[in-house]
BALOBA-1460 file (C-alpha; in Angstrom, 3 decimals):
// residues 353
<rec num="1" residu="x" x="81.116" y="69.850" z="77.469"/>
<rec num="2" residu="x" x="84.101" y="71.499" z="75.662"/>
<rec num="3" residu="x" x="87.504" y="69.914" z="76.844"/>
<rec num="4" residu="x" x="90.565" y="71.905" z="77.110"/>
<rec num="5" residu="x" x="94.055" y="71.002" z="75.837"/>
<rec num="6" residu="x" x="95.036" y="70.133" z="79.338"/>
<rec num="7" residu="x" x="92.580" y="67.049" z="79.829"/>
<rec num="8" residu="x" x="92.844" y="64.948" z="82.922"/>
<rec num="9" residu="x" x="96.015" y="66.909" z="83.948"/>
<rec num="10" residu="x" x="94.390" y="69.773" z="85.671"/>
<rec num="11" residu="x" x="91.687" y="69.773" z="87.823"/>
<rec num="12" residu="x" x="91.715" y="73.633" z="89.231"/>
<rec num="13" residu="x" x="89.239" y="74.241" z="92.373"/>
<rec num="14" residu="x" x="88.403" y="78.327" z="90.521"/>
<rec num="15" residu="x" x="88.247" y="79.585" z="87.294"/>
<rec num="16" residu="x" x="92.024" y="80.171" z="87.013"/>
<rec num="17" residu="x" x="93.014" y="82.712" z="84.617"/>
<rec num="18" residu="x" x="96.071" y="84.140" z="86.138"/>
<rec num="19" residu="x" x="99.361" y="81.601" z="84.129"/>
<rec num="20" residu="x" x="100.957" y="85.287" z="83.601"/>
<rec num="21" residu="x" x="101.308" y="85.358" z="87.552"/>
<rec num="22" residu="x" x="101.809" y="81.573" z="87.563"/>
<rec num="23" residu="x" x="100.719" y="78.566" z="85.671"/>
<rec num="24" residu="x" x="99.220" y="75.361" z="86.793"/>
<rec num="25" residu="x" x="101.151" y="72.233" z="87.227"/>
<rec num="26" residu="x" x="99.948" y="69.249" z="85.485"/>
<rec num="27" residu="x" x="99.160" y="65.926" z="87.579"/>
<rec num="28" residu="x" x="102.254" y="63.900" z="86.149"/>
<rec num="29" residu="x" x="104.676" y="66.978" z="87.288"/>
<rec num="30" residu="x" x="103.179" y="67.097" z="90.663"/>
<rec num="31" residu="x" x="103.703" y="63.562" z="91.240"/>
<rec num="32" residu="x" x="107.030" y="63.568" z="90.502"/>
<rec num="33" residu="x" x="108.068" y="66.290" z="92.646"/>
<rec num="34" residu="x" x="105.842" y="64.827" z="95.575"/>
<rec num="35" residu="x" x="107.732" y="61.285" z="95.152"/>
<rec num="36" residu="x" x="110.871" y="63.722" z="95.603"/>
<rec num="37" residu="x" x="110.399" y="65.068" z="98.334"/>
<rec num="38" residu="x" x="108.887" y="62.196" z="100.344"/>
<rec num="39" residu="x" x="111.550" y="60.189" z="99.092"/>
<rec num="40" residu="x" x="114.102" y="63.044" z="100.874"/>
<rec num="41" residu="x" x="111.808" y="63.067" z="103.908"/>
<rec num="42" residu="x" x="112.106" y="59.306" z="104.570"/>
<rec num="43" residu="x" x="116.209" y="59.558" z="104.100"/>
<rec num="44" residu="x" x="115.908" y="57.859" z="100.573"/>
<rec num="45" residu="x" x="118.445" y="58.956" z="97.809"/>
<rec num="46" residu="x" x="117.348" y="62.008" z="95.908"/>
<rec num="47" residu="x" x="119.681" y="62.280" z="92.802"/>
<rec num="48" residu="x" x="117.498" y="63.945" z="89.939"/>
<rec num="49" residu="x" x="120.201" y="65.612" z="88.165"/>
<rec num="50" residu="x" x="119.017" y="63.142" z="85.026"/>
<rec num="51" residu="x" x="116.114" y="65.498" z="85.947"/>
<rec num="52" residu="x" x="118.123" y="68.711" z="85.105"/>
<rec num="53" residu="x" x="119.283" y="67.209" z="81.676"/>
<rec num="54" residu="x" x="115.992" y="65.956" z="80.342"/>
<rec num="55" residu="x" x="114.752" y="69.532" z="81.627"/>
<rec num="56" residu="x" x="117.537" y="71.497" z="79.694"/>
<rec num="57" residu="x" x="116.988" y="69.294" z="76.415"/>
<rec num="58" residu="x" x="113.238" y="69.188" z="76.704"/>
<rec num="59" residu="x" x="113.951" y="72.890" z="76.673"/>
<rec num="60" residu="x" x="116.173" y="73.110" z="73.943"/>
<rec num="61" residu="x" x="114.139" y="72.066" z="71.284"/>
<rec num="62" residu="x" x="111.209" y="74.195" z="72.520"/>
<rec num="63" residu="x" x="113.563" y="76.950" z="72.145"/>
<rec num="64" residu="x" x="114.868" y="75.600" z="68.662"/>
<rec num="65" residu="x" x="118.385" y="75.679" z="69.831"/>
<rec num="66" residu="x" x="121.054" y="72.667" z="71.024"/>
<rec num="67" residu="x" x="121.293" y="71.426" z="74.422"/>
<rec num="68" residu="x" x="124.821" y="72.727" z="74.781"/>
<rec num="69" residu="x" x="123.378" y="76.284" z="74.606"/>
<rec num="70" residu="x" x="121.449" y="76.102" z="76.998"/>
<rec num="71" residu="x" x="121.782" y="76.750" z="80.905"/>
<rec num="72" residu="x" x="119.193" y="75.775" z="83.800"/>
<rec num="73" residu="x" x="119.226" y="77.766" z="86.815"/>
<rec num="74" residu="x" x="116.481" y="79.562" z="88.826"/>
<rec num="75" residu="x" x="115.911" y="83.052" z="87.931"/>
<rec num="76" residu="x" x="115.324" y="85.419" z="85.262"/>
<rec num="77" residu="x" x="117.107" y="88.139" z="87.730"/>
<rec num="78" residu="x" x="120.201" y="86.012" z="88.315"/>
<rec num="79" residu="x" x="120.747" y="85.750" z="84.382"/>
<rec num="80" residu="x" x="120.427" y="89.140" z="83.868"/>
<rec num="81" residu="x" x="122.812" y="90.211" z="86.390"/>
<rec num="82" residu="x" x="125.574" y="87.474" z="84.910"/>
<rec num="83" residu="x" x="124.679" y="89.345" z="81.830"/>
<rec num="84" residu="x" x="125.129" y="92.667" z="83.490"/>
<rec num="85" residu="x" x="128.196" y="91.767" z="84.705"/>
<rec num="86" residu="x" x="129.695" y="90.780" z="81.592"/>
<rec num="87" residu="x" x="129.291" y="94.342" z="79.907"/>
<rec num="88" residu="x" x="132.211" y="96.824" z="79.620"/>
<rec num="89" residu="x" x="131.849" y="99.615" z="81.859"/>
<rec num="90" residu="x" x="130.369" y="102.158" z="80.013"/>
<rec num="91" residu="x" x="128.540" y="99.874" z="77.727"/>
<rec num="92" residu="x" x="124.720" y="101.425" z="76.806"/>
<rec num="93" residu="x" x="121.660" y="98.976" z="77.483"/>
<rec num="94" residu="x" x="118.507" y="99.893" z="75.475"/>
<rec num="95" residu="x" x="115.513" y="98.868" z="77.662"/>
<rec num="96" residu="x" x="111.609" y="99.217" z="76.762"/>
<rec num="97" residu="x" x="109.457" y="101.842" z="79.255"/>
<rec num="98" residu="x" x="107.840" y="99.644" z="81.671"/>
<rec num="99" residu="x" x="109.290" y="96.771" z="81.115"/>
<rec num="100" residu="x" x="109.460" y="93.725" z="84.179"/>
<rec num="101" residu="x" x="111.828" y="94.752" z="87.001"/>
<rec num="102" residu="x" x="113.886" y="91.405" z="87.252"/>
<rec num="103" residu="x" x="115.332" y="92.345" z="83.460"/>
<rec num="104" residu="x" x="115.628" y="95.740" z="84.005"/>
<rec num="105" residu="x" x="116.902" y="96.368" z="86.905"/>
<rec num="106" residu="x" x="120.163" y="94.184" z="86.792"/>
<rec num="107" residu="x" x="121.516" y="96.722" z="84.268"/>
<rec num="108" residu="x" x="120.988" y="99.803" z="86.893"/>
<rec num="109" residu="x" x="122.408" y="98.496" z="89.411"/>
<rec num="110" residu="x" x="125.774" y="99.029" z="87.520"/>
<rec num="111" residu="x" x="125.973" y="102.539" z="87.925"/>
<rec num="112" residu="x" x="129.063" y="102.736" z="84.973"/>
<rec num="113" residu="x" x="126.151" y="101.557" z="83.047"/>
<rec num="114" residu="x" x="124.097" y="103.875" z="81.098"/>
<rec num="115" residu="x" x="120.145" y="102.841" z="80.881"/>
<rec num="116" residu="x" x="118.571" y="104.338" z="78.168"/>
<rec num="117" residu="x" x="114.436" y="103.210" z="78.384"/>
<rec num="118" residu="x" x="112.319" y="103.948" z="74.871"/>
<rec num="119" residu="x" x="108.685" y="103.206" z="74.242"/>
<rec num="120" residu="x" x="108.473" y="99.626" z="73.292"/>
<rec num="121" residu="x" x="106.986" y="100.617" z="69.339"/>
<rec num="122" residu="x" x="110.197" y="102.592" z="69.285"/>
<rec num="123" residu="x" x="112.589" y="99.866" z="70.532"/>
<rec num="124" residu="x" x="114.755" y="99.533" z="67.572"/>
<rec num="125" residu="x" x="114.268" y="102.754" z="65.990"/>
<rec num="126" residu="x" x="116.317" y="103.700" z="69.527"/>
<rec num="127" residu="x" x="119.058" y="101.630" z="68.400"/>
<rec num="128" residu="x" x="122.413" y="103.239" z="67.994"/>
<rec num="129" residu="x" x="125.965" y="102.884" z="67.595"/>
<rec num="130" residu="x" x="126.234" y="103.594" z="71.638"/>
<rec num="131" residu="x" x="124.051" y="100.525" z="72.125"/>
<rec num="132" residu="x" x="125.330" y="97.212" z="73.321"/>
<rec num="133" residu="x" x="122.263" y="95.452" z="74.660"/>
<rec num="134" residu="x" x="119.127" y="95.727" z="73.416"/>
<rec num="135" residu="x" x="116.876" y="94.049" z="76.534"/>
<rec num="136" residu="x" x="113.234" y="93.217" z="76.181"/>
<rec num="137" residu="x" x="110.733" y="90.976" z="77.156"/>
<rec num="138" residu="x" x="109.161" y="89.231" z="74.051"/>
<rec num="139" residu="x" x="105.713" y="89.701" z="75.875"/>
<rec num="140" residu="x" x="105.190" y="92.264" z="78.344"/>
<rec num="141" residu="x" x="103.785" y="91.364" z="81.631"/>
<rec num="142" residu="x" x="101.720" y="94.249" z="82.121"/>
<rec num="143" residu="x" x="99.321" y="94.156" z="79.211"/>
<rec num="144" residu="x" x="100.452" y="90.981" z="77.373"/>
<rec num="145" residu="x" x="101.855" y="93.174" z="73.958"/>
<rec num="146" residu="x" x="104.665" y="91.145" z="71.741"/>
<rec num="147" residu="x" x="107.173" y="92.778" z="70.483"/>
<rec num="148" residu="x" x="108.695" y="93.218" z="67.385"/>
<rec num="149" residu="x" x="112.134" y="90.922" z="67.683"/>
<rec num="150" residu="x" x="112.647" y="90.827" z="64.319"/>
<rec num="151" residu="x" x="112.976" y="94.251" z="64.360"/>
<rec num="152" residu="x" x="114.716" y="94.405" z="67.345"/>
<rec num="153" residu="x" x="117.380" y="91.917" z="66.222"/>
<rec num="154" residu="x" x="117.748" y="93.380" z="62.687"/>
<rec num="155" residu="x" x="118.509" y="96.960" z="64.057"/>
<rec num="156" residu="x" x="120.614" y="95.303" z="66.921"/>
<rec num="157" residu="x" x="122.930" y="93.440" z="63.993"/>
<rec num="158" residu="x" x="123.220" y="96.313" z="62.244"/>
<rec num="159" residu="x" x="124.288" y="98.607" z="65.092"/>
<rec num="160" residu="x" x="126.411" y="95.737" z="66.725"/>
<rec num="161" residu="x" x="124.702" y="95.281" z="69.365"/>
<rec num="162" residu="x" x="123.626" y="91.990" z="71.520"/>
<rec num="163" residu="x" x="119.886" y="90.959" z="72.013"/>
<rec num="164" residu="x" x="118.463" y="90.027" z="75.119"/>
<rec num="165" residu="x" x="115.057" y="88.340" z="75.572"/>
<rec num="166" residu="x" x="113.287" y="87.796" z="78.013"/>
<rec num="167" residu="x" x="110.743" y="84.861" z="77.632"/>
<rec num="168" residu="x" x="108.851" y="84.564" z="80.490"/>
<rec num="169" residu="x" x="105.836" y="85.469" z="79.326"/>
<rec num="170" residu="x" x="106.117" y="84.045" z="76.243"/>
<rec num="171" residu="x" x="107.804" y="80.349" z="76.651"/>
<rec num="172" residu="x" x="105.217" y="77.818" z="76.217"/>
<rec num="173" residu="x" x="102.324" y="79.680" z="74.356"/>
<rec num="174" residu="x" x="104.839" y="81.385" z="71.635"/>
<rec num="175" residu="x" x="106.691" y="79.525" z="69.154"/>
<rec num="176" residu="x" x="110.227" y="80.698" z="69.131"/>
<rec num="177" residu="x" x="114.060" y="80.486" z="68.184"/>
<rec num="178" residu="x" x="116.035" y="81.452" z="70.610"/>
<rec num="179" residu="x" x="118.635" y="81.005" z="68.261"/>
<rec num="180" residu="x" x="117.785" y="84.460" z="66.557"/>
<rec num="181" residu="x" x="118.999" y="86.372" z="70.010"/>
<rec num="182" residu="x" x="122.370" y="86.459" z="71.519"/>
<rec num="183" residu="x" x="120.693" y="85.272" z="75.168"/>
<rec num="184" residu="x" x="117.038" y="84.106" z="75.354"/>
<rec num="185" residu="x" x="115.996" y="84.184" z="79.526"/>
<rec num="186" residu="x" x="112.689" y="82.551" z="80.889"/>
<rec num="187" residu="x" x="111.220" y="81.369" z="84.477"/>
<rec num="188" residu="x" x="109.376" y="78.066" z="84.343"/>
<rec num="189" residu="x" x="106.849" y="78.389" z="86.477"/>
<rec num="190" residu="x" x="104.159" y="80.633" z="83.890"/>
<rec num="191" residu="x" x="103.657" y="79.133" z="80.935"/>
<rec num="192" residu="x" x="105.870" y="76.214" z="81.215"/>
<rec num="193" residu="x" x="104.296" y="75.041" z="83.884"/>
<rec num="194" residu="x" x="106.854" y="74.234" z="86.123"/>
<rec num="195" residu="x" x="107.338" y="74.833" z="90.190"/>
<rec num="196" residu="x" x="109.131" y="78.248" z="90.858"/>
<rec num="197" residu="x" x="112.934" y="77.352" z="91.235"/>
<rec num="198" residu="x" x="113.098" y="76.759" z="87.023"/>
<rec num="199" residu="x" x="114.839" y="78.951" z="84.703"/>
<rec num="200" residu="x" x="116.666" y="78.660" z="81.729"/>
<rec num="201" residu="x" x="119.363" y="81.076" z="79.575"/>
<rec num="202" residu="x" x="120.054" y="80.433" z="76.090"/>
<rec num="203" residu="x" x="123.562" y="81.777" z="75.045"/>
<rec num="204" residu="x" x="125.274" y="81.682" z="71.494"/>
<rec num="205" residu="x" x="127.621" y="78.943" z="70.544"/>
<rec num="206" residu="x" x="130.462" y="80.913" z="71.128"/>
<rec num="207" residu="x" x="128.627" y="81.580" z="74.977"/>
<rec num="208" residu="x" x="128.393" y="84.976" z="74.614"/>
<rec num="209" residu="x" x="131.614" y="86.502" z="75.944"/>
<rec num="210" residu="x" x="129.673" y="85.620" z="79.797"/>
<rec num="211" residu="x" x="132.089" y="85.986" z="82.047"/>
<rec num="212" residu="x" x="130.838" y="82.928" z="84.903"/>
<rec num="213" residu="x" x="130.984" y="85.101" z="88.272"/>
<rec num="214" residu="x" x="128.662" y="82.300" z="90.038"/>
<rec num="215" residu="x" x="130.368" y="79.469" z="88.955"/>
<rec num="216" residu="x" x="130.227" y="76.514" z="91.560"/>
<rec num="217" residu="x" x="130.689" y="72.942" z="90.933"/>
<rec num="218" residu="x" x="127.781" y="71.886" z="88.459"/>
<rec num="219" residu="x" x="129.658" y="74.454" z="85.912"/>
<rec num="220" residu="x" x="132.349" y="72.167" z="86.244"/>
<rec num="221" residu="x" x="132.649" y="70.292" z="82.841"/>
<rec num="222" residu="x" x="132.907" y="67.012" z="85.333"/>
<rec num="223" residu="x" x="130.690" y="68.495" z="88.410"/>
<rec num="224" residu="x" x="131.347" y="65.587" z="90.674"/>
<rec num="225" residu="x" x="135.431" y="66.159" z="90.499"/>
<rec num="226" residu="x" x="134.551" y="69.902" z="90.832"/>
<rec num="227" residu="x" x="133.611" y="69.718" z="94.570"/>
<rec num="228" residu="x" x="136.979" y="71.141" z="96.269"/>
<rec num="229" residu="x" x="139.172" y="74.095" z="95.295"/>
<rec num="230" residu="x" x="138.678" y="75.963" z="92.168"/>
<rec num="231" residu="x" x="136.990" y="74.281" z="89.634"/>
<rec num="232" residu="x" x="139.871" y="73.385" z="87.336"/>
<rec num="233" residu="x" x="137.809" y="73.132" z="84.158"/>
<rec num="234" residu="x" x="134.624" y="74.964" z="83.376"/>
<rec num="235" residu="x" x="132.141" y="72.979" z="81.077"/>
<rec num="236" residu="x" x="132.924" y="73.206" z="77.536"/>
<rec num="237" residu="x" x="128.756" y="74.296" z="76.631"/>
<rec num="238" residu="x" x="126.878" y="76.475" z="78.581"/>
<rec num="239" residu="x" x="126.133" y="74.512" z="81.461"/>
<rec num="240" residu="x" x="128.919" y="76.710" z="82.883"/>
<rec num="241" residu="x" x="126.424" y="78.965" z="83.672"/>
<rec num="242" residu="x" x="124.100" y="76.515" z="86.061"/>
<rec num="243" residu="x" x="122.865" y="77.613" z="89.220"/>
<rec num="244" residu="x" x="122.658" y="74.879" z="91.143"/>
<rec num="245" residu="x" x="119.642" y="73.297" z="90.646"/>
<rec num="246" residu="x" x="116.229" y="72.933" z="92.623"/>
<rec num="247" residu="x" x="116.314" y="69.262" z="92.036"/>
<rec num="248" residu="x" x="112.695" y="68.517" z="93.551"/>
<rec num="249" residu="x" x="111.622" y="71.434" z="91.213"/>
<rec num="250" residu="x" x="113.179" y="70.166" z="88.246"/>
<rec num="251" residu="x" x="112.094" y="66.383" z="88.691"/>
<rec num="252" residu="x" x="108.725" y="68.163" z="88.041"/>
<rec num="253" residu="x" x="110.010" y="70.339" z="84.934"/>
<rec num="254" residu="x" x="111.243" y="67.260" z="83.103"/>
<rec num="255" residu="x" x="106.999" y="66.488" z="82.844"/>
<rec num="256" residu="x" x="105.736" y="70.074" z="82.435"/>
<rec num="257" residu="x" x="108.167" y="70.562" z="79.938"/>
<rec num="258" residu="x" x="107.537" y="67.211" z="77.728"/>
<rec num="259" residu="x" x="103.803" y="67.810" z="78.417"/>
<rec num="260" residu="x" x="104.333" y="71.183" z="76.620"/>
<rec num="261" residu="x" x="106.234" y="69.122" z="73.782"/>
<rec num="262" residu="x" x="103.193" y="66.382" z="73.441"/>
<rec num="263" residu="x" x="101.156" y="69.264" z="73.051"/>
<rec num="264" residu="x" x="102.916" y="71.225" z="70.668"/>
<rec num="265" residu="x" x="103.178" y="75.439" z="70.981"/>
<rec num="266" residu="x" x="101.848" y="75.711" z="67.154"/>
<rec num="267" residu="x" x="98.332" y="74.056" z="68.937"/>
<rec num="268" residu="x" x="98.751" y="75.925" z="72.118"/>
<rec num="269" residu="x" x="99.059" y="79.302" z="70.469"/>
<rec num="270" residu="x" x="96.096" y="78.983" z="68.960"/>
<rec num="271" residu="x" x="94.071" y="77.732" z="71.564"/>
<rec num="272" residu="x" x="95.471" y="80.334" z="73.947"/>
<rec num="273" residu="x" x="94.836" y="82.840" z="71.516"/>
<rec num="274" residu="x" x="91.199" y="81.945" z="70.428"/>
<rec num="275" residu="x" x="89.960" y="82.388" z="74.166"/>
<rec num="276" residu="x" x="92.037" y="85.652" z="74.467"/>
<rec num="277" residu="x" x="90.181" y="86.662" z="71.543"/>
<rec num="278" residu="x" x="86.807" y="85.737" z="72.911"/>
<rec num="279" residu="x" x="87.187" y="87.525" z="76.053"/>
<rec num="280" residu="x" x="88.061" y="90.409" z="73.710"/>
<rec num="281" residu="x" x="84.741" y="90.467" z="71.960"/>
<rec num="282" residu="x" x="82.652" y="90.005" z="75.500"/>
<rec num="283" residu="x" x="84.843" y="93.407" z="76.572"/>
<rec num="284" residu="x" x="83.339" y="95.350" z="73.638"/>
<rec num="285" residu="x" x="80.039" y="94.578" z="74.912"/>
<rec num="286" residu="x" x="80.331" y="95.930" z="78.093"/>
<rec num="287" residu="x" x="81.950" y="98.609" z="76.304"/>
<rec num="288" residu="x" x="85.355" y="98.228" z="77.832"/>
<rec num="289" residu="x" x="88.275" y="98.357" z="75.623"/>
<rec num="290" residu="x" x="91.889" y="96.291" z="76.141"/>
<rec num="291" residu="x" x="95.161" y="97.107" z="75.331"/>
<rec num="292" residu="x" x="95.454" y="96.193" z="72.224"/>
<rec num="293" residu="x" x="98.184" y="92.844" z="71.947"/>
<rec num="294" residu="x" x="97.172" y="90.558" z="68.841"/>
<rec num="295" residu="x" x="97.681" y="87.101" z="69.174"/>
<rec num="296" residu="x" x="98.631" y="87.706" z="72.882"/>
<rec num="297" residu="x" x="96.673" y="85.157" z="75.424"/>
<rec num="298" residu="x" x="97.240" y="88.114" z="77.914"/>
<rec num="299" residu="x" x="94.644" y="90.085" z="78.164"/>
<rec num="300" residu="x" x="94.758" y="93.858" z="79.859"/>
<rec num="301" residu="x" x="91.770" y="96.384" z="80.325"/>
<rec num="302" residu="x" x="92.348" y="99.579" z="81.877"/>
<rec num="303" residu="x" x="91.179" y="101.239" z="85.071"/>
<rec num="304" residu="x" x="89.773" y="97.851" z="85.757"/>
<rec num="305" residu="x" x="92.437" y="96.346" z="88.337"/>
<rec num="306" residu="x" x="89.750" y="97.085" z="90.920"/>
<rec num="307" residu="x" x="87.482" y="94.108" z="89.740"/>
<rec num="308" residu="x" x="90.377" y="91.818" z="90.584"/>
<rec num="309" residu="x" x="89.312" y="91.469" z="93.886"/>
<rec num="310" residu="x" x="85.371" y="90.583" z="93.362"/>
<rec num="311" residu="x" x="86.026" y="88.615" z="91.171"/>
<rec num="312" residu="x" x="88.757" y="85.783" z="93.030"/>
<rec num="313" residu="x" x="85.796" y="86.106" z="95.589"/>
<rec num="314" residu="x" x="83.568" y="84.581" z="92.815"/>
<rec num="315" residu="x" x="86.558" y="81.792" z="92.338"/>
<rec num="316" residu="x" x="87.401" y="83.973" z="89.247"/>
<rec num="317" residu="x" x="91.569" y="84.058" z="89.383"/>
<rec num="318" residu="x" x="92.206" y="86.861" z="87.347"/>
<rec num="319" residu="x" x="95.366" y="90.200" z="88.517"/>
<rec num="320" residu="x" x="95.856" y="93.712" z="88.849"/>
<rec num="321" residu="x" x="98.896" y="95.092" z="86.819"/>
<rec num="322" residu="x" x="99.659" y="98.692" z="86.583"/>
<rec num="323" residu="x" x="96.312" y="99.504" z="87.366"/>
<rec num="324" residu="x" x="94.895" y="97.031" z="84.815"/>
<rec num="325" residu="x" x="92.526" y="93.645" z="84.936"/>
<rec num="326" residu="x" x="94.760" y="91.273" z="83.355"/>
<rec num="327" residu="x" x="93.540" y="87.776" z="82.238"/>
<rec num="328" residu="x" x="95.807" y="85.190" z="80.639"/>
<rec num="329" residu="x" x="94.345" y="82.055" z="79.390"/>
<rec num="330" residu="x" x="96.501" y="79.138" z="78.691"/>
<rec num="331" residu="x" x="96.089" y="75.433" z="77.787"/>
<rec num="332" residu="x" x="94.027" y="74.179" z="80.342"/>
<rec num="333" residu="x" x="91.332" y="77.049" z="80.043"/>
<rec num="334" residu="x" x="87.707" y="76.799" z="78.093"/>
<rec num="335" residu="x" x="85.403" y="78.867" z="76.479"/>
<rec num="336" residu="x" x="83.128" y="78.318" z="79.411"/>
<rec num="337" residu="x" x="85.687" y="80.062" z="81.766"/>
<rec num="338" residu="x" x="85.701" y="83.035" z="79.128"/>
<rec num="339" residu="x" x="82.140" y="83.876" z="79.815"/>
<rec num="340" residu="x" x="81.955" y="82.776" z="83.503"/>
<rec num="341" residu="x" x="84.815" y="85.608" z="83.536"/>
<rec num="342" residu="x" x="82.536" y="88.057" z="81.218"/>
<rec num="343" residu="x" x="79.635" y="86.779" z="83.136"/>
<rec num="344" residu="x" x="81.094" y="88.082" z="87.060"/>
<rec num="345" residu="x" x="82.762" y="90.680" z="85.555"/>
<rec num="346" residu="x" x="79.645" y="92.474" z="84.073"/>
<rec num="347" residu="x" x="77.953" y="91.902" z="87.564"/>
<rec num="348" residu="x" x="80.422" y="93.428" z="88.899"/>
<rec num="349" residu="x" x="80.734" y="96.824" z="87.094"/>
<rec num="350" residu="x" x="76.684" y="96.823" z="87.125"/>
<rec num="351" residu="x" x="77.042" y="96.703" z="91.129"/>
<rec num="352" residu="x" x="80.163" y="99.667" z="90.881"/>
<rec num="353" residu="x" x="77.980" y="101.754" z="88.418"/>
């Protein structure tokens, strides 16, 4: 029997195929975070904020960037708004049509904020002197395409404007360098594997001009004299932009993260994208057609969201998006649950036709 990458880590109940809605957590992750809790239940202390670090370093060089630029927190929205509410009021943000909400919508909220939202194939052709942002997730959740960041960022530099990426979708299965972008923003709990309650920013070395509006005491550059009063010194790197942390949640991360690491994204990628591929093939012979995305694990097929729902009654975890059947296959996936997925899915549209 074919293994997957994942081993003895993963032992899912259904044929999952959903890590764009939210990945699995590896055994060693959910200990930890089990022994965290318990250990807070029976009144023992709970201090993982060694947990945080190894997270944010772990992190780090998945993201090919130094510790010091990088910030853990707990949502993609959150960053986005400290981002939002860095930028000059009448500052233009260049946005891709239909991109996910939690970027987005952070920059429209500012109403002395002018929105401008392109076609994602037309993302830096957009680019103007008027720009200062150029946002855009570097895989979109609806239908799994990549974009062009090269692109992006080489139209962005020459315009002046900032890059922001959004990762989430991309973080784990995509080698990167967030070092390419101004800010880099992912959630941990897709492809990283990590419980919600993860998130990380990436920010240059100069930190971006990021004004820290949520500052609270972890910013402080020494967090446990930063408990009273105004913090009197902000850390130096961009820890200054910490939420404070989930700690339960990132006592798991530390394991997902280094699991990820063991593993390697180079091997992951292709794995991920080898079943994605498969599933792409089985399509044409049922004559349905996907979005097209190479090398994207996410899969989409149009007018097929409907099939969602027969098919998680088969133990077949697949999602609707925008209408669409979208399967993501990630580390711990076979080719066996490529064809059980081809296999209910062709017994399904045989019952709808």
């Amino acid at each position: 029997m074919e293994k997957s990458l994942g081993g003895a880590e993963f032992a899912p109940q259904t044929t999952y195929l959903n890590t764009a809605s939210n990945g699995l957590i590896p055994a060693r992750a959910v200990t930890a975070m089990r022994t965290s809790v318990e250990d807070a239940a029976a009144g023992k202390a709970v201090d993982h904020f060694s947990a945080v670090e190894a997270s944010r370093a772990s992190y780090a060089r998945l993201a090919g960037v130094p510790a010091t630029r990088v910030a853990a927190g707990a949502s993609v929205a959150v960053y986005a708004g400290l981002i939002a509410a860095s930028l000059p009021s009448g500052a233009e943000v260049l946005v891709a049509d239909g991109d996910f909400s939690s970027l987005v919508n952070p920059f429209t909220v500012r109403r002395d904020l002018t929105v401008r939202s392109v076609p994602l194939d037309d993302l830096a052709a957009a680019v103007r002197e008027e720009t200062a942002l150029v946002a855009v997730s570097a895989a979109q959740s609806a239908n799994g395409r990549i974009a062009d960041l090269e692109a992006v960022r080489s139209a962005a530099r020459a315009h002046g404007a900032r890059t922001l990426i959004d990762t989430s979708q991309a973080a784990g299965w995509l080698p990167l360098n967030a070092g390419d972008h101004d800010y880099t923003v992912t959630v941990g709990f897709k492809w990283l594997m990590c419980p919600r309650g993860v998130a990380f920013l990436t920010v240059p070395e100069d930190l971006g001009g990021l004004v820290p509006v949520f500052a609270g005491w972890v910013a402080g550059e020494k967090p446990w004299d930063s408990c009273y009063g105004p913090v009197e010194e902000l850390a130096r790197s961009a820890r200054r932009f910490d939420e404070s942390p989930s700690l339960s949640s990132y006592a798991a991360a530390e394991h997902s993260l280094a699991f990820i690491e063991e593993l390697g994204t180079d091997t992951i990628h292709a794995h991920d994208a080898a079943l994605a591929e498969r599933f792409r093939t089985g399509l044409a012979g049922l004559g349905q057609e996907p979005i097209a995305a190479p090398g994207s694990p996410i899969v989409s097929v149009p007018g097929l969201g409907h099939a969602a729902a027969a098919l998680a009654e088969a133990g077949v975890q697949v999602s609707a998006r925008a209408g669409n059947l979208r399967a993501a296959f990630h580390l711990y996936n076979t080719s066996a649950d490529v064809d059980r997925l081809l296999d209910v899915l062709s017994g399904s549209l045989a019952t709808r036709s």
